[in-house]
N, C-alpha and C positions, 0 to 999 in steps of 0.2 A: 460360080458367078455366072451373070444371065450373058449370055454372047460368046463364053468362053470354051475351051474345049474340056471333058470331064469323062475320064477314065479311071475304069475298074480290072485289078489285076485278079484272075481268079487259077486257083493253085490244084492242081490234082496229083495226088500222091498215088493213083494207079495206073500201071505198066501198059495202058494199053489204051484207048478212046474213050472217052465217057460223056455220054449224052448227059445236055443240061440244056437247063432253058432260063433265059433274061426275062423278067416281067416288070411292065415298067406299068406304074397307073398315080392316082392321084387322091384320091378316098380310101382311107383308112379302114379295115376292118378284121373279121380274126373269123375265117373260114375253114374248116377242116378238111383236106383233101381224103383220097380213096388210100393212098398210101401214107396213110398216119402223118403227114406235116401237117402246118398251119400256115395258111395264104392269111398274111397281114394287108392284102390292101384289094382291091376293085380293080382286076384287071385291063387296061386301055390297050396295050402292047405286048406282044410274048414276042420272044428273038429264039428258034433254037439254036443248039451250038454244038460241035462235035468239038469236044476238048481234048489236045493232046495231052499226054502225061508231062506233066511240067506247071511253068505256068502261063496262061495266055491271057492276054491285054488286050480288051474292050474298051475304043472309045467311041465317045459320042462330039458332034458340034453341041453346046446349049443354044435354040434359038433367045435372042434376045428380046420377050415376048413377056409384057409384062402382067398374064393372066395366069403363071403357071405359077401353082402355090406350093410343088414341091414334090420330089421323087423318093421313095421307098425303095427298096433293094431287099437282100437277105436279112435275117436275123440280124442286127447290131449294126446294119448299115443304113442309116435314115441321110436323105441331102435334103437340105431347105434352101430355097433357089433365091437368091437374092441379089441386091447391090453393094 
């Protein structure tokens, strides 16, 4: 919800750091990167991240702005940002 606070737990099952990175954008689309994935959306924000082994929680504030039509994540995780 728009104003609220909106966190993502993310899990690493290896022994030791693992770089990742949060992209956060707002247009939809299906891009192929250099390393065989597929970028679902238009880039606006990248966060990187040095993830311990375990799991570690990402939050965000949502500002309460009522022009954002919606945030994309990983595979399987879409938010649509509403009231």
């Amino acid at each position: 919800m728009l104003g609220a606070r909106f966190c993502v737990d993310i899990e690493s099952s290896f022994t030791a750091l693992t770089l990742a990175e949060i992209v956060v954008g707002y247009l939809e689309t299906s891009t192929l990167s250099r390393k065989g994935g597929t970028l679902l959306l238009d880039p606006m924000i990248c966060i990187d991240l040095a993830l311990a082994p375990g799991i570690t929680t990402v939050c965000e504030d949502l500002d309460d702005d009522d022009t954002m039509r919606g945030l994309a994540f990983s595979p399987g995780i879409k938010r649509v940002l509403g009231y």
